[in-house]
C-alpha beads as a LAMMPS data file, in Angstrom:
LAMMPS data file: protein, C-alpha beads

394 atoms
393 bonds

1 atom types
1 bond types

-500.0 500.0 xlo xhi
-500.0 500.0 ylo yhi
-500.0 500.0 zlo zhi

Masses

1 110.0

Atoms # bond

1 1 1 -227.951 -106.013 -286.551
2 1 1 -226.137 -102.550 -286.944
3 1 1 -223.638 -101.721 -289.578
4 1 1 -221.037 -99.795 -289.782
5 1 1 -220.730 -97.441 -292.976
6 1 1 -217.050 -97.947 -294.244
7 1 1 -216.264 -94.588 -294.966
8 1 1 -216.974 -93.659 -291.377
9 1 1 -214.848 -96.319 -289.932
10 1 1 -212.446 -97.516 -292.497
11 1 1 -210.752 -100.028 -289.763
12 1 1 -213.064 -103.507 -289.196
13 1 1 -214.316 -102.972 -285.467
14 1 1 -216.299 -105.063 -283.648
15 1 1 -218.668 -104.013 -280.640
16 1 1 -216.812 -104.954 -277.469
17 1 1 -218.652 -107.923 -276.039
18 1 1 -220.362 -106.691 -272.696
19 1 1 -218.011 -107.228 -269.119
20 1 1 -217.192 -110.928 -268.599
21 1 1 -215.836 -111.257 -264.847
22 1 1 -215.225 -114.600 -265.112
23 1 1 -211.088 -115.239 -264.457
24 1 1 -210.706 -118.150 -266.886
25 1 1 -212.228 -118.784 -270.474
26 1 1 -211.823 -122.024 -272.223
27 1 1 -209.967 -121.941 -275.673
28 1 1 -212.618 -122.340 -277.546
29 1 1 -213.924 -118.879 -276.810
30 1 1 -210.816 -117.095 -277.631
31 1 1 -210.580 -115.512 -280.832
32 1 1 -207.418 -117.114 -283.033
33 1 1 -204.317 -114.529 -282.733
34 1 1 -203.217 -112.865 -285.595
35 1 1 -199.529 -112.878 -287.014
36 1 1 -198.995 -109.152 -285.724
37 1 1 -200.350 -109.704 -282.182
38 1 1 -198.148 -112.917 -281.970
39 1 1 -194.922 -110.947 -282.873
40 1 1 -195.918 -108.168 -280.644
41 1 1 -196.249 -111.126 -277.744
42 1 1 -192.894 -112.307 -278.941
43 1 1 -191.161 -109.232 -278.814
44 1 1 -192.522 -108.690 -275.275
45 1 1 -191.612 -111.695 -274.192
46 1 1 -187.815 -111.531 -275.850
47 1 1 -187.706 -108.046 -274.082
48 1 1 -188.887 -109.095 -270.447
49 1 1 -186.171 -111.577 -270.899
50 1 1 -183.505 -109.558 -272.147
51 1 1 -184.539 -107.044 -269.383
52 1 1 -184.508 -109.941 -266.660
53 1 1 -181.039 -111.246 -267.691
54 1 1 -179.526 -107.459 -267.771
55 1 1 -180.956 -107.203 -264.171
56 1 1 -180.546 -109.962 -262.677
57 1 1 -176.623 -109.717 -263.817
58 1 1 -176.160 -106.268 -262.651
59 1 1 -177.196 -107.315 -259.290
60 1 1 -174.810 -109.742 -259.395
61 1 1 -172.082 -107.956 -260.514
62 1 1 -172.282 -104.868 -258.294
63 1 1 -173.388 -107.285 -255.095
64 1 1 -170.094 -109.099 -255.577
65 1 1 -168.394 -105.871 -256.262
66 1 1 -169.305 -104.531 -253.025
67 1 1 -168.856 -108.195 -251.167
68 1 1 -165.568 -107.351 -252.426
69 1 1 -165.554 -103.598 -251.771
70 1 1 -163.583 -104.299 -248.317
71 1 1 -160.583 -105.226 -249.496
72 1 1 -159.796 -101.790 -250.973
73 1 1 -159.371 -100.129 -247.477
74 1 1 -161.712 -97.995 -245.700
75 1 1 -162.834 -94.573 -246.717
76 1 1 -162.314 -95.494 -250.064
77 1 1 -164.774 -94.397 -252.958
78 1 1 -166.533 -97.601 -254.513
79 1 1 -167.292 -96.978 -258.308
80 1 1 -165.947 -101.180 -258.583
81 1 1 -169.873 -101.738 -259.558
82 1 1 -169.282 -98.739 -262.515
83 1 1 -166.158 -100.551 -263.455
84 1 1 -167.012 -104.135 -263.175
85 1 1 -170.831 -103.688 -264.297
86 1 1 -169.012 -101.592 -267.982
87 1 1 -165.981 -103.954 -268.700
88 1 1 -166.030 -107.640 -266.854
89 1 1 -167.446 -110.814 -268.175
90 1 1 -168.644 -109.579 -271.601
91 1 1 -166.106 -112.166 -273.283
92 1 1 -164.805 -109.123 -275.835
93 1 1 -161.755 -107.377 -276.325
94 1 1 -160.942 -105.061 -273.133
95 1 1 -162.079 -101.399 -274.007
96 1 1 -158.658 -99.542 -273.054
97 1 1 -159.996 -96.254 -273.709
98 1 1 -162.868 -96.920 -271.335
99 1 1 -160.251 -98.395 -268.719
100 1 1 -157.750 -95.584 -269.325
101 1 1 -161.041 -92.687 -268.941
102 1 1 -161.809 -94.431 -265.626
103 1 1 -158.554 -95.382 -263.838
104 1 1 -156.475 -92.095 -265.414
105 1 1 -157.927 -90.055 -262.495
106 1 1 -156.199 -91.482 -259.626
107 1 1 -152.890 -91.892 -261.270
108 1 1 -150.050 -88.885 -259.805
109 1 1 -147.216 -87.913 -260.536
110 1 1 -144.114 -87.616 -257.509
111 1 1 -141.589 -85.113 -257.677
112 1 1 -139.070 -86.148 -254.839
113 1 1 -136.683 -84.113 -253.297
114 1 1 -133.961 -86.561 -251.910
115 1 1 -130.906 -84.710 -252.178
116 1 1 -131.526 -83.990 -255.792
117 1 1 -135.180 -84.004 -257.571
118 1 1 -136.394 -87.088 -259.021
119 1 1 -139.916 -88.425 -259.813
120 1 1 -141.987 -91.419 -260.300
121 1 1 -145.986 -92.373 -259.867
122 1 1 -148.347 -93.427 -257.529
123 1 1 -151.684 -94.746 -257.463
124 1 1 -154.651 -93.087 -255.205
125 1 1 -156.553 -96.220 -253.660
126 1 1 -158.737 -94.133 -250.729
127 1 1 -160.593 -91.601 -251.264
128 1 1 -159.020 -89.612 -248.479
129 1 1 -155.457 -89.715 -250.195
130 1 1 -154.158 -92.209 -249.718
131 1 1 -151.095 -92.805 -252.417
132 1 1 -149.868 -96.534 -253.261
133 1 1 -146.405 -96.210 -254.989
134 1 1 -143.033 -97.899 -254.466
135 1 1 -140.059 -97.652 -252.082
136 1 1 -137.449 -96.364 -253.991
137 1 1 -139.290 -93.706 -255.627
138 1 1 -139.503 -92.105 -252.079
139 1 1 -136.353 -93.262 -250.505
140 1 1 -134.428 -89.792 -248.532
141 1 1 -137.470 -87.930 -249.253
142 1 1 -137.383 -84.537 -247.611
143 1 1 -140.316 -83.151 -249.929
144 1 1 -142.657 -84.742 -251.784
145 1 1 -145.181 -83.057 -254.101
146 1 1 -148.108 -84.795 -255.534
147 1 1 -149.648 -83.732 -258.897
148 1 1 -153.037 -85.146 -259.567
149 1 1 -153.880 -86.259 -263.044
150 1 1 -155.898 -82.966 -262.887
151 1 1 -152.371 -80.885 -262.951
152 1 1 -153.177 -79.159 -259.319
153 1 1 -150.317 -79.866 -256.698
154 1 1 -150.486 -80.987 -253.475
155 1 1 -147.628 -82.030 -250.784
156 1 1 -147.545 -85.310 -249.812
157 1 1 -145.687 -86.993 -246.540
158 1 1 -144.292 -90.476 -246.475
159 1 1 -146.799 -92.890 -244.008
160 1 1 -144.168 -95.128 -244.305
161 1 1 -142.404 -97.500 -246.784
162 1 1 -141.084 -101.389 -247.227
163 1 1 -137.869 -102.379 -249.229
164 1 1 -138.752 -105.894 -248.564
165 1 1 -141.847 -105.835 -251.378
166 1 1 -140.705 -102.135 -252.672
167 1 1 -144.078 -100.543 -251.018
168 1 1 -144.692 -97.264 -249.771
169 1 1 -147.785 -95.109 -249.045
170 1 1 -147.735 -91.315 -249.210
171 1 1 -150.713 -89.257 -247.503
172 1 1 -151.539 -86.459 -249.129
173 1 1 -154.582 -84.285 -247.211
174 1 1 -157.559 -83.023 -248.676
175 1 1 -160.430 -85.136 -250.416
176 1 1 -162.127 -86.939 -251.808
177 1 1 -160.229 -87.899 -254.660
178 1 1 -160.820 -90.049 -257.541
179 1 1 -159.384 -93.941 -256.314
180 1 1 -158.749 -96.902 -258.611
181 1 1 -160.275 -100.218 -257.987
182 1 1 -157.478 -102.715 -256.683
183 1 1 -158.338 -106.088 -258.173
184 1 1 -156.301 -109.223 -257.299
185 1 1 -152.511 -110.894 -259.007
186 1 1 -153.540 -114.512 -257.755
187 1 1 -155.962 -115.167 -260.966
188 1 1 -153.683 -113.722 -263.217
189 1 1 -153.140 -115.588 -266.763
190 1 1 -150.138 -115.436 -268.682
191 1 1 -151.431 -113.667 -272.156
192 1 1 -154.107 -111.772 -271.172
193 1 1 -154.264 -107.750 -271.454
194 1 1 -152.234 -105.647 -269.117
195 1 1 -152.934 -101.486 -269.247
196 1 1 -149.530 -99.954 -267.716
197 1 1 -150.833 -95.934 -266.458
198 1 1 -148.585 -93.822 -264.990
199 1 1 -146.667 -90.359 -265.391
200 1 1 -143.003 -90.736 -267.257
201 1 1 -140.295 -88.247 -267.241
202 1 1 -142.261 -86.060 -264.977
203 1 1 -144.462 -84.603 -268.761
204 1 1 -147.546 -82.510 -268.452
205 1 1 -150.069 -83.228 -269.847
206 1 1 -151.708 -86.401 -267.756
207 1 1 -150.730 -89.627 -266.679
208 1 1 -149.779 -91.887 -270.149
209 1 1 -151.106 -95.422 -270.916
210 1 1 -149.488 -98.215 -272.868
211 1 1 -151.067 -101.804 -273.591
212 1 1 -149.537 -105.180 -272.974
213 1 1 -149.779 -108.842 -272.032
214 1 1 -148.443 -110.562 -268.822
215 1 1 -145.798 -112.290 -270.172
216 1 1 -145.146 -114.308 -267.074
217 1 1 -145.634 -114.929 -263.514
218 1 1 -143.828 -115.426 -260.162
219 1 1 -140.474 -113.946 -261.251
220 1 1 -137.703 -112.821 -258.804
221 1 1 -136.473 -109.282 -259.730
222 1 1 -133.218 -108.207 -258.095
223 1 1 -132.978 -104.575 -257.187
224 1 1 -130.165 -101.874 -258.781
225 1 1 -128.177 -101.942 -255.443
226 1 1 -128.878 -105.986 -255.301
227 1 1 -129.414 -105.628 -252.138
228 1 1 -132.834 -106.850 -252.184
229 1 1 -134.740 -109.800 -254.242
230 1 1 -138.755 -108.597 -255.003
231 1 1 -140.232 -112.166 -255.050
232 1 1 -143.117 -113.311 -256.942
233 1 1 -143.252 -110.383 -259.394
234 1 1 -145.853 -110.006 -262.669
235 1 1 -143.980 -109.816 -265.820
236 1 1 -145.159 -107.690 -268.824
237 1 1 -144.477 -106.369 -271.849
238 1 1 -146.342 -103.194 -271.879
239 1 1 -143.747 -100.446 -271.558
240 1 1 -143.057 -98.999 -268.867
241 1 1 -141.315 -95.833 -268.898
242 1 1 -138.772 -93.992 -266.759
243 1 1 -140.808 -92.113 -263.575
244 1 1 -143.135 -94.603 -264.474
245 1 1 -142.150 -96.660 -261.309
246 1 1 -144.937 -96.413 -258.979
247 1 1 -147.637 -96.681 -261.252
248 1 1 -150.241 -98.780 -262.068
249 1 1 -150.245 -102.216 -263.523
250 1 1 -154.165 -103.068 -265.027
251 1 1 -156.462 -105.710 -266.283
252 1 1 -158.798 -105.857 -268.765
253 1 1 -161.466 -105.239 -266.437
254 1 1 -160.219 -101.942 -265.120
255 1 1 -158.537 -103.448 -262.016
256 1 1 -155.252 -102.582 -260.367
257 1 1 -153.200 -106.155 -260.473
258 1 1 -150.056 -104.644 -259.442
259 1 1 -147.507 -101.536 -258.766
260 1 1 -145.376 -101.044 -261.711
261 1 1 -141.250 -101.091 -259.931
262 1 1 -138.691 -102.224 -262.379
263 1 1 -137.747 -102.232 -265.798
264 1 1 -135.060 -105.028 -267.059
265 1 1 -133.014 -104.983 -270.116
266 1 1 -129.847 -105.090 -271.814
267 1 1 -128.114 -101.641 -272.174
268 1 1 -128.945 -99.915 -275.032
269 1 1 -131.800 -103.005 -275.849
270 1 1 -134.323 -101.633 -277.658
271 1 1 -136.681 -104.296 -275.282
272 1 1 -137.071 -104.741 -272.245
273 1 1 -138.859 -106.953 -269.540
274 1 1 -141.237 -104.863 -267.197
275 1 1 -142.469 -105.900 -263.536
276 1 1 -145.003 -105.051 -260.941
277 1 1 -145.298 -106.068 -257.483
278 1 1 -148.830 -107.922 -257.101
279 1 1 -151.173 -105.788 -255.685
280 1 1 -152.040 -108.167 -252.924
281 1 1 -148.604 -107.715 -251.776
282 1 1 -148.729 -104.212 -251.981
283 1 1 -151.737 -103.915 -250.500
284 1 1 -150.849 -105.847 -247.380
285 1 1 -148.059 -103.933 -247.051
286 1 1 -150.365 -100.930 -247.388
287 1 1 -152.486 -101.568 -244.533
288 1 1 -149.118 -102.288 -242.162
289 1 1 -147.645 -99.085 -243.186
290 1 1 -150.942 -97.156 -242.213
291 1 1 -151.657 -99.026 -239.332
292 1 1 -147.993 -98.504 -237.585
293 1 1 -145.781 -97.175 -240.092
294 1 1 -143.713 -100.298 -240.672
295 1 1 -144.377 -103.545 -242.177
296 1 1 -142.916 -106.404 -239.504
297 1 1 -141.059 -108.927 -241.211
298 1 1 -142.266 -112.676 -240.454
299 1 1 -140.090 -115.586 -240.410
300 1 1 -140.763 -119.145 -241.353
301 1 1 -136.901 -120.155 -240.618
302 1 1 -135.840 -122.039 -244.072
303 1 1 -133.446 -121.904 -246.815
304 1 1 -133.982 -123.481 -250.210
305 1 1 -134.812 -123.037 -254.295
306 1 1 -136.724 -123.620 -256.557
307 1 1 -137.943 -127.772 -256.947
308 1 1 -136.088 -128.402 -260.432
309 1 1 -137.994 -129.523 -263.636
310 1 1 -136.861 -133.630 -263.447
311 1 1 -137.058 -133.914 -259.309
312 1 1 -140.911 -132.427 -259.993
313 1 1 -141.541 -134.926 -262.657
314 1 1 -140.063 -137.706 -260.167
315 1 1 -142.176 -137.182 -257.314
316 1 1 -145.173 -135.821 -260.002
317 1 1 -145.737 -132.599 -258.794
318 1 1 -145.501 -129.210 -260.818
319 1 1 -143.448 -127.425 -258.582
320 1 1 -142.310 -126.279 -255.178
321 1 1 -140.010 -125.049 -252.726
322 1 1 -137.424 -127.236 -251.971
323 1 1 -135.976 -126.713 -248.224
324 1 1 -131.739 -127.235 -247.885
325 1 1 -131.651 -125.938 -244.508
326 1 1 -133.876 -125.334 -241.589
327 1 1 -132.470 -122.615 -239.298
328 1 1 -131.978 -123.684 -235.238
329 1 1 -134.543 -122.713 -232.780
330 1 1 -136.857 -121.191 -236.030
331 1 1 -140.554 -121.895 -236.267
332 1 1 -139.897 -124.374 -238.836
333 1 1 -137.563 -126.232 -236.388
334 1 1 -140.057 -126.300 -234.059
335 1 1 -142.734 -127.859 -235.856
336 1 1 -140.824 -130.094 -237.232
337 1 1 -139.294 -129.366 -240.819
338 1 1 -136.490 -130.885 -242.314
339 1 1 -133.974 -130.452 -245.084
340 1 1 -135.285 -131.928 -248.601
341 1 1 -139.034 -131.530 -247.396
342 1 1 -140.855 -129.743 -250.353
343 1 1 -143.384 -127.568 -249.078
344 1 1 -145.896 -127.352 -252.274
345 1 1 -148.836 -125.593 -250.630
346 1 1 -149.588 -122.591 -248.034
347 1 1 -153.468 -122.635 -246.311
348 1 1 -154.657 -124.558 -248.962
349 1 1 -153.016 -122.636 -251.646
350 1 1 -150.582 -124.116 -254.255
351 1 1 -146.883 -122.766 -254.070
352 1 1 -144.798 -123.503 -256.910
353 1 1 -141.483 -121.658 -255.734
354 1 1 -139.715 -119.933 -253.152
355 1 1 -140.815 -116.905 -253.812
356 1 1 -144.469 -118.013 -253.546
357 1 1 -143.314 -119.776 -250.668
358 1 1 -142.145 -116.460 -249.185
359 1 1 -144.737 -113.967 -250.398
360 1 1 -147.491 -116.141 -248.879
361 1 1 -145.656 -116.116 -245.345
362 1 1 -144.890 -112.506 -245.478
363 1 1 -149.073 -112.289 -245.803
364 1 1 -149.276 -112.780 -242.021
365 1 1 -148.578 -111.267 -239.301
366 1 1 -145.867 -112.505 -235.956
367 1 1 -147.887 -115.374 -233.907
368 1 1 -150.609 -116.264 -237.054
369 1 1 -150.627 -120.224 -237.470
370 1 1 -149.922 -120.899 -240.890
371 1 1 -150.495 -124.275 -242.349
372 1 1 -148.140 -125.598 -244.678
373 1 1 -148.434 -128.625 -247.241
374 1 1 -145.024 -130.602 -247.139
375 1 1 -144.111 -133.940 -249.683
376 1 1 -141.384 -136.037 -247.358
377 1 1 -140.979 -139.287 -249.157
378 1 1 -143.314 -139.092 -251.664
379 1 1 -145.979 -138.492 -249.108
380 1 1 -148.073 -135.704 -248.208
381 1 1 -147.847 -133.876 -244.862
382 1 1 -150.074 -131.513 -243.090
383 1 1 -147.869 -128.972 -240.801
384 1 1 -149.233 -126.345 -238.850
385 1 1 -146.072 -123.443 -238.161
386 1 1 -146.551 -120.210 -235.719
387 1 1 -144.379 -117.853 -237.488
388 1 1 -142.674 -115.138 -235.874
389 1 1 -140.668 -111.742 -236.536
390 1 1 -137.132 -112.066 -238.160
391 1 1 -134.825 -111.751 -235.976
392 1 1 -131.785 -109.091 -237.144
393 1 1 -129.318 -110.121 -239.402
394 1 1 -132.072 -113.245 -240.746

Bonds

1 1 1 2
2 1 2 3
3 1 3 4
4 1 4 5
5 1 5 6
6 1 6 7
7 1 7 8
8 1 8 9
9 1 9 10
10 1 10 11
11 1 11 12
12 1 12 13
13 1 13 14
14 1 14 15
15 1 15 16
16 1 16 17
17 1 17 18
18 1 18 19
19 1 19 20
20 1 20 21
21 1 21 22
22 1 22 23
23 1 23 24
24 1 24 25
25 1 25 26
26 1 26 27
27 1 27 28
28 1 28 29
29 1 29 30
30 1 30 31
31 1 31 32
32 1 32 33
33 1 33 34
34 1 34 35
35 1 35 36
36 1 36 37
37 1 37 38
38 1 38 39
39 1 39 40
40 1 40 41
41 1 41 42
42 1 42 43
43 1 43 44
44 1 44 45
45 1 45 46
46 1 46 47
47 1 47 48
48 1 48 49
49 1 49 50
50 1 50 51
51 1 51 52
52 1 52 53
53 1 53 54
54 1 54 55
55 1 55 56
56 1 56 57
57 1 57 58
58 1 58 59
59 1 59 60
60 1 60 61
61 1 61 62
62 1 62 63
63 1 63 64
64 1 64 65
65 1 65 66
66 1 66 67
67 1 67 68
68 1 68 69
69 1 69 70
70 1 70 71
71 1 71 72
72 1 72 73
73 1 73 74
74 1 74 75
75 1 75 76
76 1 76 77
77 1 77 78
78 1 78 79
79 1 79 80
80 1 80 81
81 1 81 82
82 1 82 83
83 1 83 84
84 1 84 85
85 1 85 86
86 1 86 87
87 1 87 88
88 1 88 89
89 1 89 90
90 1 90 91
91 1 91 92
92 1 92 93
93 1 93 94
94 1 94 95
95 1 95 96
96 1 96 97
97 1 97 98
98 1 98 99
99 1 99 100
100 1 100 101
101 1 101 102
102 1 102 103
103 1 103 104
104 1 104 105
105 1 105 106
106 1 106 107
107 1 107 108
108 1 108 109
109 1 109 110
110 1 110 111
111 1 111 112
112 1 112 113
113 1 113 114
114 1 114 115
115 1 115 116
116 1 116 117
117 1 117 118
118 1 118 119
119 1 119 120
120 1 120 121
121 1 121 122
122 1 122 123
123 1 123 124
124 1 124 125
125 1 125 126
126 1 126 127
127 1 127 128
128 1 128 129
129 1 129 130
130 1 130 131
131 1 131 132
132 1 132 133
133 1 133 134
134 1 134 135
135 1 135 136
136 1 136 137
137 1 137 138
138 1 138 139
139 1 139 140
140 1 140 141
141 1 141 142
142 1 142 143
143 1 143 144
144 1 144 145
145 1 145 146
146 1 146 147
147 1 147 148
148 1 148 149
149 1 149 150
150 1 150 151
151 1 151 152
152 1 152 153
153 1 153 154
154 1 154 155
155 1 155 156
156 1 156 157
157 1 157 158
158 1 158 159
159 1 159 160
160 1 160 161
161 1 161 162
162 1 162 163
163 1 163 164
164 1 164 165
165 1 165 166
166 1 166 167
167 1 167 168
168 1 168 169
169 1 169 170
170 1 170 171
171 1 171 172
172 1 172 173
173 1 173 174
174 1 174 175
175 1 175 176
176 1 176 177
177 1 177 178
178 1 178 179
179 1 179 180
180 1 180 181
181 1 181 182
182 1 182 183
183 1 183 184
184 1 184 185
185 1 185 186
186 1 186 187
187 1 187 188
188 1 188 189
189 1 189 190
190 1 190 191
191 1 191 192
192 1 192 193
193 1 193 194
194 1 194 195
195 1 195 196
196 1 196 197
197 1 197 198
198 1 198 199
199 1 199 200
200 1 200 201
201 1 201 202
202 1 202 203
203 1 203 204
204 1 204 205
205 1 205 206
206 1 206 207
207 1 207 208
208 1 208 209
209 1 209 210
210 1 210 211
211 1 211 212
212 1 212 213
213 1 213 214
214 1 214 215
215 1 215 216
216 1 216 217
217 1 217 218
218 1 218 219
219 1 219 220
220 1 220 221
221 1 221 222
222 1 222 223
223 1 223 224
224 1 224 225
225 1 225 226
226 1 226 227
227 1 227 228
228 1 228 229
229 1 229 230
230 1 230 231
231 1 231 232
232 1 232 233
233 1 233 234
234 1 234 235
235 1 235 236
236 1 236 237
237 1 237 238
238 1 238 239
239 1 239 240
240 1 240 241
241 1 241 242
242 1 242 243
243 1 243 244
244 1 244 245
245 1 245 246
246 1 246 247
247 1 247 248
248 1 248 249
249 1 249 250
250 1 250 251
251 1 251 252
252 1 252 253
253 1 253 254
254 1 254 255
255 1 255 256
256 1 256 257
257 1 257 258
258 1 258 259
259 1 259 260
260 1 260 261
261 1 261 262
262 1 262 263
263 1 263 264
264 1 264 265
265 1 265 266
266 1 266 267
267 1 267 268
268 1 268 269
269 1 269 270
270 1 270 271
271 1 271 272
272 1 272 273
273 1 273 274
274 1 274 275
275 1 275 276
276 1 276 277
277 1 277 278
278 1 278 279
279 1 279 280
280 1 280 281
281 1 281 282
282 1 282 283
283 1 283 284
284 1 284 285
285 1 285 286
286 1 286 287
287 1 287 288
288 1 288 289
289 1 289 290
290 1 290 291
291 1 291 292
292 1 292 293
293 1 293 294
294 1 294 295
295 1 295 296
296 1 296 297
297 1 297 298
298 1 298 299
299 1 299 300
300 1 300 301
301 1 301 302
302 1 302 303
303 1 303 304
304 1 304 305
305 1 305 306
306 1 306 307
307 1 307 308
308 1 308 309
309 1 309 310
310 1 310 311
311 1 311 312
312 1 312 313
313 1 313 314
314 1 314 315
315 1 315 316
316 1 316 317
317 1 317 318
318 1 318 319
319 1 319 320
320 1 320 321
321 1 321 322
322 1 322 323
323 1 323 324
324 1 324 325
325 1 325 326
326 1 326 327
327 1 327 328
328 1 328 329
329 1 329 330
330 1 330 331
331 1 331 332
332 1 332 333
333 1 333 334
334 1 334 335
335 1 335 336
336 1 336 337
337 1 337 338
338 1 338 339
339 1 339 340
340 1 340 341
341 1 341 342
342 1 342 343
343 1 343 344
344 1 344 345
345 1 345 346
346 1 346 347
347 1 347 348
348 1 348 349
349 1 349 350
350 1 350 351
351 1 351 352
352 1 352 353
353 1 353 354
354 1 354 355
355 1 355 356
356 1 356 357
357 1 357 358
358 1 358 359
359 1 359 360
360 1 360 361
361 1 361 362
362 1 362 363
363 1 363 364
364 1 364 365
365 1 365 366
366 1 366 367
367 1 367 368
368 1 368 369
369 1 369 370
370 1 370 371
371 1 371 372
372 1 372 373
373 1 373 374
374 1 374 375
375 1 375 376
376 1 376 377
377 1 377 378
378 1 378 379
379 1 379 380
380 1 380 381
381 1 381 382
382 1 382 383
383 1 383 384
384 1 384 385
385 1 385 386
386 1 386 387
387 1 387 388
388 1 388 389
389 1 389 390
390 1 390 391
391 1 391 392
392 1 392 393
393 1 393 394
């Protein structure tokens, strides 16, 4: 036998046994595994887990990110797999700085020219400028002029604009620009984290964030002129500041939720209530306005309010839209509404007021069949209705 002199070799070895090509040994002719190699195999193992699970949930992530990549609009640029793979699901605090670094970019400022010079914000959601802000930030516009979070200005032209939901899109040419990710209002929780960006009082320096809650849902929000009622509006507490109309309304995952349009509160109150119109709304509206340049009105044909707290808890249902009158020769004539129905549900969707009732209509378009859940004596109804334009005056 040969020996190995220890001051040669002052680690134990032993002589590799000669090749062995068979596949499969029995235990019995394994050596036992020391404590070290069976941590290393731990560790390896822990780490081709850990690895797995981070894989396996980025592919998730950024496949459902781009599954969901369509409803941004066309030409957009898709960083929702940056956003969503960095800030959803991890079950801690949203990182605002992170959300404010990422969604800052496509925030502008407006300065309208309308007969005198006013401003307000406005939210890039395609890459090839494409600006979501409201109505009556742009309203007598004869010259608009875009500044990009960067400070460089650009002019911008009104596509077209909405009173109805307080929507407008200005183009401004050039590109690509930086977009936000538009999320979705109809998951929303009342509590959770809302990130307010946009550009107040026309300052320099970059768009400005503030950090909320939404503090309710489905409000109605009548206008300054009260001419119009905005329906179904997000309620928050994160301030939003004057010129901040336009802007954008954010979750905790670095989503647009909704366009920032009104502020509510006593004079001189040092609080005050601020609202967005959901971004689903908007973003209908959007893709009328840059389709034709005009968002048709659609008309269901009813009249009513709000199903009141005791009738709910009579017929045991958590709200509704209670119909008082059903217009003559309307498409809820004609398939067959009547006064006191309560229509609780739109294509499978709950409503729980009239203005869910009405923003889910305005969704479609003249000649879509919408169905319609309706509660007539206590039972439930299945309706289909073809709704139509509004006619003048409606």
């Amino acid at each position: 036998m040969e020996f190995v002199d220890p001051e040669d070799e002052p680690q134990q070895f032993r002589r590799p046994p000669p090749p062995d090509d068979r596949v499969w040994r029995h235990p019995s002719e394994m050596g036992p595994v020391r404590p070290a190699a069976r941590r290393q195999l731990w560790m390896v193992g822990l780490t081709a887990a850990v690895a797995a699970s981070l894989i396996s949930t980025g592919l998730a992530v950024i496949a459902g990110s781009l599954l969901d990549g369509g409803r941004g609009g066309a030409g957009g640029v898709d960083r929702s797999g940056v956003l969503s793979l960095g800030l959803a699901g991890s079950g801690s605090a949203p990182d605002v700085p992170e959300i404010a670094e990422r969604v800052r970019p496509a925030i502008t400022q407006l300065r309208v020219e309308a007969g005198r010079s006013t401003s307000g914000s406005g939210v890039i959601f395609r890459s090839d400028g494409q600006v979501l802000t409201n109505a009556h930030v742009v309203e007598g516009a004869t010259a608009i002029t875009v500044v990009l979070a960067t400070g460089r200005e650009v002019p911008g032209k009104v596509v077209g604009s909405d009173a109805d939901t307080d929507t407008a899109v200005v183009k401004i040419d050039g590109g690509p620009y930086p977009v936000a990710e538009l999320g979705t209002a109809s998951d929303l929780k009342v509590g959770q984290t809302a990130v307010a960006i946009g550009s107040p009082l026309a300052r320099t320096g970059g768009p400005s964030v503030t950090v909320g809650v939404i503090s309710a849902l489905h409000r109605s929000v009548r206008t300054g002129t009260g001419a119009t009622v905005l329906m179904d509006m997000v309620q928050t507490d994160a301030p939003i500041a004057p010129s901040s109309s336009g802007g954008a309304l954010v979750d905790g995952a670095g989503r647009v939720v909704g366009i920032t349009t009104a502020v509510a509160g006593a004079d001189g109150a040092t609080d005050s209530f601020g609202f967005a119109t959901p971004i689903d709304v908007a973003r209908a509206a959007a893709e009328q306005l840059m389709a034709t340049g005009k968002v048709v009105p659609v008309w269901l044909g009813v009249e009513g309010s709000d199903l009141d707290g005791p009738t709910a808890s009579t017929l045991q249902l958590e709200g509704g839209a209670l119909v008082d009158t059903v217009r003559t020769d309307s498409p809820a004539e004609r398939a067959g509404l009547a006064a006191k129905d309560v229509i609780v549900g739109v294509d499978g969707r709950p409503v729980m007021s009239l203005g869910m009732l009405a923003v889910a209509v305005r969704a479609h378009r003249p000649g879509d069949i919408v169905t319609l859940d309706v509660v007539r004596d206590r039972q439930h109804h299945g309706m289909t209705v073809t709704v139509a334009e509004r006619p003048p005056g409606s």
